[in-house]
Structures are given as structure tokens and as C-alpha cells.
N, C-alpha and C positions, 0 to 999 in steps of 0.2 A: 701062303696065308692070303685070305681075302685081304684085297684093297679099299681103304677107304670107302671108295664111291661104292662099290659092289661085290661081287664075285668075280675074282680075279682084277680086278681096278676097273672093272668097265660101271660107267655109271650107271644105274635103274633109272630108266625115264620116267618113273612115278617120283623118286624122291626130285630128280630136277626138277618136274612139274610143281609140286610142292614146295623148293625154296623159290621159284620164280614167282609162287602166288606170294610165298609171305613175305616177299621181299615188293609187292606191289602193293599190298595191303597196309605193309608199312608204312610207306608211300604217301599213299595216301591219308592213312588217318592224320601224320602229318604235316600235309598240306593246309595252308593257312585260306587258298581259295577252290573253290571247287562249283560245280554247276550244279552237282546232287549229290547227296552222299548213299555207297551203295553197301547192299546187306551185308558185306564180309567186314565192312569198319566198324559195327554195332558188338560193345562188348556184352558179355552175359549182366553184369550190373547194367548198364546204361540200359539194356532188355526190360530188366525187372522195375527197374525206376520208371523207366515208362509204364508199367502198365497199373503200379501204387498211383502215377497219377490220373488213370483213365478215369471219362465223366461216368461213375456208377458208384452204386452206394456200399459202397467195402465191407459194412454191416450184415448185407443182406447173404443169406445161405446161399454153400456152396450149390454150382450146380451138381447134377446127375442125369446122366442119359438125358442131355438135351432142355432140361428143362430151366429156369431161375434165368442167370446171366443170357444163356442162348438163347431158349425162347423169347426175350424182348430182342435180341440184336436182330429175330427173324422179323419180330413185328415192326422193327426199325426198317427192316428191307423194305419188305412188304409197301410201306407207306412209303419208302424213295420214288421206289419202283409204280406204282398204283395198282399192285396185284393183291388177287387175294388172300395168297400167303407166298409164304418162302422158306425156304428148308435148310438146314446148315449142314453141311460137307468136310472132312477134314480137308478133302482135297478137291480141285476144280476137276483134273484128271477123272471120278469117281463120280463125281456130279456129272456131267455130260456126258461117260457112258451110260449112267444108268438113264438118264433124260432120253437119250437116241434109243434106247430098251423100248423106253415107255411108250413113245410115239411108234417105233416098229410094232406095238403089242396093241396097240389103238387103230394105225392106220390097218394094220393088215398087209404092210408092204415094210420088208427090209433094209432095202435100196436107201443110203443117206446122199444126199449130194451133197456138195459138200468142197473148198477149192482144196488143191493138192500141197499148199502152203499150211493147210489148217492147221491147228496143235494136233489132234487126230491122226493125223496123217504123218506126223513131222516129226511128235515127241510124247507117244503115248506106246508105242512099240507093236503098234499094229493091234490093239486092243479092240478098238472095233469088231476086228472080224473072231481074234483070239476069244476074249473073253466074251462080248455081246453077240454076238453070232451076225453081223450084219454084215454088209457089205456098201462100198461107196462107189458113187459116179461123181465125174471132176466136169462141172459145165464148162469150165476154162481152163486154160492151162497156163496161161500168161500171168506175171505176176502183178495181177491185177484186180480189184473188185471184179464179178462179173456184170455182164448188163441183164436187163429186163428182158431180152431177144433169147441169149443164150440158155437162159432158165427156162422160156417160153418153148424155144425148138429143142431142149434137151430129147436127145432119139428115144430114149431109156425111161420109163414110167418109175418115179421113186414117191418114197414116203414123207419124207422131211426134207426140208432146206436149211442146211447149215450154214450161217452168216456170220464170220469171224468178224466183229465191228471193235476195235480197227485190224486189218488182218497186219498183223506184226511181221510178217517174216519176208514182207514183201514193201517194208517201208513203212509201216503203220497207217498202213492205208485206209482212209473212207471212201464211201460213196456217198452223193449227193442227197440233200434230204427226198429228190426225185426220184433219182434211180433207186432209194433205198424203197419208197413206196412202191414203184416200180416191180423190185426182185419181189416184194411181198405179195401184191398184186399178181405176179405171174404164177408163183410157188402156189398162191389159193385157186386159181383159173385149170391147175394141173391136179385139184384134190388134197393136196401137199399141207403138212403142218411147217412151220417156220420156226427157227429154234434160233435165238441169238448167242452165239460163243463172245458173251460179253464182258473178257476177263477183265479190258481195258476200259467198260460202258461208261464207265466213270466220268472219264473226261471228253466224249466226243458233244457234251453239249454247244461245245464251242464253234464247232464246225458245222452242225446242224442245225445250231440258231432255235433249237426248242429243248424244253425240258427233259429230266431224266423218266420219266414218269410217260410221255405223250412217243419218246422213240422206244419204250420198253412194251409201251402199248399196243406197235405193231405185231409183236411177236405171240405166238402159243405160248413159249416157256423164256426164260433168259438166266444164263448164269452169269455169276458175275466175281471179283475174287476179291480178298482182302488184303494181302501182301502186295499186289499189282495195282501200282498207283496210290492207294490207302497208306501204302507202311505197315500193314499188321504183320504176324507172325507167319498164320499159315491159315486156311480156311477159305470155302468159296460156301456160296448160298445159291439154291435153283431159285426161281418167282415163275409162280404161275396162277391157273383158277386152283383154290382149294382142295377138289377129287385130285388132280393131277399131282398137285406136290405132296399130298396124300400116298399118293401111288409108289414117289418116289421115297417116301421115309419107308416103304416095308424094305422095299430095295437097296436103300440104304443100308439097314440092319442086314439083309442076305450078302450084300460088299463086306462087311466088316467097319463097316463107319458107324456105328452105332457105339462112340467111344464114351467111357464110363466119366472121367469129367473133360472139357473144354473150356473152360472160365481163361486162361492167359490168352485163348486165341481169340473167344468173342470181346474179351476186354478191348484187344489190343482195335481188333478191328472196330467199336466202336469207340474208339480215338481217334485211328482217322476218318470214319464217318463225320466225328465233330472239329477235327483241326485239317486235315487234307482234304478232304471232298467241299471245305468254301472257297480252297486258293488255288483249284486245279484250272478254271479259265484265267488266272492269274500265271500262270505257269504257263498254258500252251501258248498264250500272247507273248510270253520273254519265250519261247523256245523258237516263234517265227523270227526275233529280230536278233535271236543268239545265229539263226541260220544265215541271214541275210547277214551280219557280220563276218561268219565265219566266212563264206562266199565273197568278200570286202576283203578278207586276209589273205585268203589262198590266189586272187585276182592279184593284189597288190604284192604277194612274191612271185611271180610269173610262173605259177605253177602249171602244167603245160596242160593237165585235165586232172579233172577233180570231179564227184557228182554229190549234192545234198537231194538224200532223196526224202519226201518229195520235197520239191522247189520252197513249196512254202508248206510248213508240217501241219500236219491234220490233228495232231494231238502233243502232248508234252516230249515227245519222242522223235526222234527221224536217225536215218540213215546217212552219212558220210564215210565215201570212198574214196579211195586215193591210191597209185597207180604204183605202189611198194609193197616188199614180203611184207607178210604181218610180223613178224617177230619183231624186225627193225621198227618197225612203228609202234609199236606194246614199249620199246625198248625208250624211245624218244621221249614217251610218253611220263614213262618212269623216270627218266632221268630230270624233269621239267617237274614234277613234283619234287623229288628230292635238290634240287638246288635251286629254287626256285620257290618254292611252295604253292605252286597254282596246279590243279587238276583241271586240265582241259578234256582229254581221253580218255577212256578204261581201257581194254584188251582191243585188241585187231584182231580180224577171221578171215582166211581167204578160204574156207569151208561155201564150195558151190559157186565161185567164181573162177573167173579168168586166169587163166598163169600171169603172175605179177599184180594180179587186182587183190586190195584187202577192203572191209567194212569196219565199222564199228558203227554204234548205237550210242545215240548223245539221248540224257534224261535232264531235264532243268526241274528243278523241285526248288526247295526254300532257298537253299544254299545260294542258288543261278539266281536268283530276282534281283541280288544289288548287284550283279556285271553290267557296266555301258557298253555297248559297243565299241568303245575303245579297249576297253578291258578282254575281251573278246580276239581284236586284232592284234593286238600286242602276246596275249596269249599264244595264236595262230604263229607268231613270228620266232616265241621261243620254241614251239614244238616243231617246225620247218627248220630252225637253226638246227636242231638235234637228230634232225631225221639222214 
């Protein structure tokens, strides 16, 4: 007779996967402190309650194929952004293929460039070339912004410059409000349309020191997301000149995105338009001094190396590494929740690292604003206790 765990008693490592997630989610929801709270703690009620309270007038007719609640959330973009319109997406994945179409079908040229960190390239499953027929060139390899030089000598004539701001997979990384003129400068001196992968656009006013509106303005097109930073449910929106995102609504319907209603996902996303997108420089300010904390913790257990990537974080987000398997650390992690009630970590990944090196991804949202720095190293000392 089968066993328990499985066929014949061996256990399926999907359902292990599975109680280790709900044994982490438990965890956390809870935990009495935390630095963000992340999308597997939101129950389906707590969902729907958010979105009865979204600012919109509950009166007004459902939408249809884009029009009523959607069409203002675009007009809402639109005017973030200073474009002349913007398009709504179920998905950012389906927006920026069909954007990289449209610029291939303008410029005349295939060729995306584009870093090899991109979503693109990293978690869209090769769609690019599968589904859009294109192809990409990587000016850098390093995981890094590229510079102005490497766009300018790329060997390879392409059509588009794809600009992940912040590129996530690489630390959430920016470039400088120079270099960023810079890549745009060079990408138009090559013919080149410039396309921002603006999932995160949200919050890089902080690092850039100018509005949402004046860095959207360098770009041809910009996408940007609603669940990513915002809080919404799911949904991204292209911004561009009017012809163009024109171009992208037929395309959109030949995707399959031309979905019959969308009201819980434009709701949601403008809610955080009006409650997340005022407290996101409030956020990436506590996320430098949560890192320069953590850095304060792991220094004052004599941890022999450690990296906060980067040093000081460009957006609400950074990287921290540390020199153990992941599981042991997922594991520390969990257990500092459940006896303790403080969530300092989510999961660990040694996915594309070093034998013995793991990452995680620290978010500071509403939850992280009242930590001191004490709170923070005291935190650091229960999850090193456990590790």
C-alpha cells in the first residue's frame, strides 16, 4: 500500500514544497513585526475589502473591454507619467512583448538590446524570439547598469534599447540621473528607439532626484506595473505618444488581452496609485537605514562576510547575502517568526550563486517604517542566533 508521504512512503517533493510554503506563510501572517507584508499573507476577504474601499465611485457602470473604471486608471497614468496616453495590460509580460513588436514593426530592425538580467530574458521563457519573432543583443554582461560607451560601441546595429529601471535581478539597480541621459543619448545617436521596463518606475524618484513624469519623458514608450510596488492585484499599463499605444491596443486584442471586465484589477491598482505611490520615497529612505542597520548587526556578530547589495539601496528593495545553504536560512528565518513574532527574512536562494552563497530580497513597505535601528539589530541577532 502506498505510504503516507507518497508511492511506496517516498515523499513528493511538490507536496513538501507545499507544506514548507504553508508552514512559512503561517509564520508570518503571524508575526506581530515585519518590514513588509508579502502577497501570500493577503486573504481573499482582506482582497475584496480593499478593493470596496478603493477611491472610485462604486455607483458608476461596470466596466467592458476596457472602457469606465480602466479607461480613467489609463488617464491616470498617462498624467503620472506626461504621456499622451497609456494602455492597460493584464499582464506586464504581454505589454512589453507586444511594445518590443511595435518598435521592431517602426524601426525596421529586430535586434532588442537589452541586459541578459532583464525579465525578458530571465522569466518570460524566451518569448521574445518564441512568440515576437525578435531577437536580443546584451551590451553588458556584468551585473550591472550598462554605461553610455558600451550602448555607443555595441558591434551589432539594433532597433530598441531596453532599460530595466531598476534592473532587479542584479540588486535593483539604477543608473545615475547622467548615465541614464547618457544610455538615452547614445541608443538615439545609433537610430535606436528606447523603451523603459519600468515595472519598479515607481519608486526610482528618489535616487534620481526628478519627477515621475521628467524620467518617463526620456523614453519612446514605458511600462510600468501595478502589483510591483503599488499593492494592486495584477495589471501593468504601456505610456507612450497616442499613434503608438494606439498601435499597442490592436495588439493587445490579437494577445488575447482584450479581457471582457477588469474593474478589481484597475480598482485595486488605483489604490495604490492614491495610498502607495505618496509613501514610496518614505519607504526607500527606511530601506537605506534598515540596510545600514542590518550591516551594524551582521558587523557586531562577527560575521566573517556578508554582502548588502547595493551598499546603500537605490530603491525600496536590496539584496542580502550570507555565506550558508538556503534552506538553513529560510529555516532560521521561520523559526524567528514563529517564536518570536518578528519577520526579518522571507525565503533564501542560492539559484546562480556560489556553492555555500545564498540571497534574499528585503521589501520595507508600511509595516518597516516604525523599525529603529535597533529594532533591526536586535532582529539580526535573533535570526544569527537560529541560523
Amino acid at each position: 500500500m502506498p505510504g503516507e508521504g507518497g508511492v511506496g512512503g517516498v515523499t513528493d517533493p511538490a507536496d513538501e514544497a507545499a507544506r514548507r510554503t504553508e508552514r512559512l506563510v503561517t509564520a508570518w501572517r503571524g508575526a506581530s513585526r515585519r518590514l513588509t507584508r508579502g502577497p501570500r499573507e493577503a486573504t481573499v476577504g482582506e482582497l475584496l475589502a480593499g478593493l470596496a474601499d478603493a477611491p472610485y465611485d462604486m455607483d458608476a457602470p461596470g466596466d467592458i473591454y476596457g472602457d469606465g473604471v480602466v479607461a480613467d486608471l489609463e488617464r491616470r497614468v498617462a498624467d503620472l507619467l506626461g504621456t499622451e496616453d497609456a494602455a492597460f495590460f493584464p499582464t506586464g509580460t504581454m505589454a512589453q512583448q507586444i511594445a518590443l513588436r511595435c518598435w521592431a514593426g517602426r524601426t525596421g530592425n529586430p535586434v532588442v538590446a537589452m541586459h541578459p538580467l532583464g525579465h525578458p530574458e530571465r522569466w518570460e521563457g524566451g518569448a521574445v524570439s518564441a512568440v515576437s519573432g525578435l531577437r536580443t543583443v546584451h551590451p553588458v554582461q556584468e551585473p550591472r547598469q550598462p554605461t553610455p560607451e558600451e550602448v555607443r560601441e555595441h558591434p551589432e546595429p539594433f532597433g530598441t534599447l531596453m532599460l530595466e529601471l531598476p534592473l532587479r535581478d542584479a540588486g535593483f539597480l539604477l543608473p545615475s540621473w547622467e548615465e541614464l541621459t547618457g544610455l538615452v543619448d547614445a541608443a538615439r545617436e545609433r537610430d535606436a528607439v528606447v523603451h523603459f521596463d519600468g515595472a519598479r518606475l515607481w519608486e526610482t524618484t528618489v535616487h534620481f532626484g526628478r519627477p515621475l513624469a521628467e524620467i518617463a519623458g526620456l523614453a519612446d514608450s514605458v511600462y510600468v506595473s501595478f502589483y510591483k510596488s503599488l499593492g494592486g492585484l495584477s495589471g501593468a499599463c504601456l505610456a507612450g505618444t497616442r499613434g503608438f499605444v494606439e498601435e499597442t491596443r490592436v495588439w493587445r486584442h490579437r494577445y488575447g488581452g482584450q479581457v471582457f471586465r477588469q474593474f478589481p484589477q484597475a480598482l485595486s491598482a488605483l489604490a495604490g496609485l492614491e495610498r502607495e505611490l505618496p509613501l514610496l520615497p518614505a519607504y526607500v529612505e527606511q530601506a537605506r537605514r534598515v540596510a545600514g542597520a542590518l550591516r551594524e548587526g551582521f558587523e557586531a556578530a562577527g560575521v566573517p562576510w556578508f554582502r548588502i547589495n547595493p551598499g546603500v539601496p537605490h530603491t525600496h528593495q536590496f539584496q542580502v547575502w550570507l555565506p550558508h545553504e538556503a534552506d538553513r536560512l529560510t529555516e532560521a528565518g521561520a523559526r524567528l517568526a514563529e517564536e518570536e513574532g518578528t519577520v526579518l527574512f522571507g525565503r533564501w536562494s542560492a539559484e546562480g550563486l556560489a556553492p555555500g552563497l545564498s540571497m534574499t530580497e528585503v521589501t520595507v513597505t508600511q509595516p518597516g517604517l516604525a523599525w529603529t535601528p535597533e529594532d533591526v539589530r536586535s532582529a539580526v541577532a535573533g535570526f544569527l542566533g537560529r541560523v
